[in-house]
C-alpha positions as CSV (number, residue, x, y, z in Angstrom):
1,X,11.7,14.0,-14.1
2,X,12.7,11.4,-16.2
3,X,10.0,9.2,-17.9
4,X,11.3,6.2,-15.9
5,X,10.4,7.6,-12.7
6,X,6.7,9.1,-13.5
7,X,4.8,5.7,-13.1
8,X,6.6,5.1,-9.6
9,X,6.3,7.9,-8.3
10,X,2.5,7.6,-8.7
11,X,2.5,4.5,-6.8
12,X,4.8,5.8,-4.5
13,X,2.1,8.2,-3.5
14,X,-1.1,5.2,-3.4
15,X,0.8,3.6,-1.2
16,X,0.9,5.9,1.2
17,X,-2.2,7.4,0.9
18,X,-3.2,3.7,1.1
19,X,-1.6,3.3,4.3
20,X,-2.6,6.2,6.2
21,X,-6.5,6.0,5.2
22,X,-7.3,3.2,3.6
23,X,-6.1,0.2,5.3
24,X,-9.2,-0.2,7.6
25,X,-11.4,0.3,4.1
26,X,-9.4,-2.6,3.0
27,X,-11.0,-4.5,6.6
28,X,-14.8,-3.5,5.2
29,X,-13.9,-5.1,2.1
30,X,-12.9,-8.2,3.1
31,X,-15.7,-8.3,5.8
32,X,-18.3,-7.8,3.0
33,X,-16.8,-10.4,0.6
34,X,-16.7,-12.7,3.3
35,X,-20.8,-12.4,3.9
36,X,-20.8,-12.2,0.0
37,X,-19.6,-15.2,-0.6
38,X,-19.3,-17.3,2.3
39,X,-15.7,-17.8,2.4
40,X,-14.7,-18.0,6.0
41,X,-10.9,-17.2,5.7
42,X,-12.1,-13.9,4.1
43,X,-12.8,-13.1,7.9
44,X,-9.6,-13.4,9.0
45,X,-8.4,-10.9,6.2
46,X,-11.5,-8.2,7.6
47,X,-9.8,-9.0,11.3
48,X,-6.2,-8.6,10.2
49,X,-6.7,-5.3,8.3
50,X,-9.1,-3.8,10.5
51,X,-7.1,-4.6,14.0
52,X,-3.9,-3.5,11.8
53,X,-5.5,-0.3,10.7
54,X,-6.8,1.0,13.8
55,X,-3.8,0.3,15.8
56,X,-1.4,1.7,12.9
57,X,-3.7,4.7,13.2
58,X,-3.2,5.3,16.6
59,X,0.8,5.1,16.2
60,X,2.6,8.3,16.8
61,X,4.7,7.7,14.5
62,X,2.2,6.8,11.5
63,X,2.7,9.6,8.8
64,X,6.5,9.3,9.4
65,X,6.1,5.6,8.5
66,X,4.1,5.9,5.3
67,X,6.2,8.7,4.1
68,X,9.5,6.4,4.2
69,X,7.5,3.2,2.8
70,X,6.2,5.1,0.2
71,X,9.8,6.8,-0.6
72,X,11.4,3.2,-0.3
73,X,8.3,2.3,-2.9
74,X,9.6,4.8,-5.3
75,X,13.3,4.3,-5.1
76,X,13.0,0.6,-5.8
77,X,10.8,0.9,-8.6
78,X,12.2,3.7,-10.1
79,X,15.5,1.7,-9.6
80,X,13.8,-0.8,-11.3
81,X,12.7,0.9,-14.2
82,X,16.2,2.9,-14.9
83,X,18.1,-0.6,-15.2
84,X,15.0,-1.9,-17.4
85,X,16.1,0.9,-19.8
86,X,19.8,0.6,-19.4
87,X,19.1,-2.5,-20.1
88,X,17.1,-2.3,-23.2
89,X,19.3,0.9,-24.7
């Protein structure tokens, strides 16, 4: 694999290990930064991820899903990163 495409291909992978079990951990976050600090729009992050993550993991179609966005992750940045060193050569 060329060097170019090691770094994406990692976050290719936290995205979609991300996306298929930690986006309600994400919710809990927010929710205890929110009674933390006191910043209310810190709730509406907590009610955004954790209503997004529990109906995203009740999709049928969930692991199909995070397997393309995490593919589409690593083309573009590995796209990204070959014209960087076309670029640079």
């Amino acid at each position: 694999m060329p060097g170019y495409a090691v770094k994406p291909l990692i976050i290719g992978i936290a995205v979609v290990i991300w996306l298929k079990f930690l986006l309600p951990a994400t919710g809990w976050m927010f929710y205890e930064l929110h009674h933390a600090t006191g910043i209310d729009w810190l709730y509406w992050g907590y009610s955004v991820f954790r209503g997004g993550g529990y109906f995203f993991s009740t999709w049928a179609y969930q692991t199909i899903v995070c397997l393309i966005v995490g593919l589409l992750t690593f083309l573009l940045l590995a796209r990204r990163g070959k014209r960087r060193q076309l670029t640079e050569a």
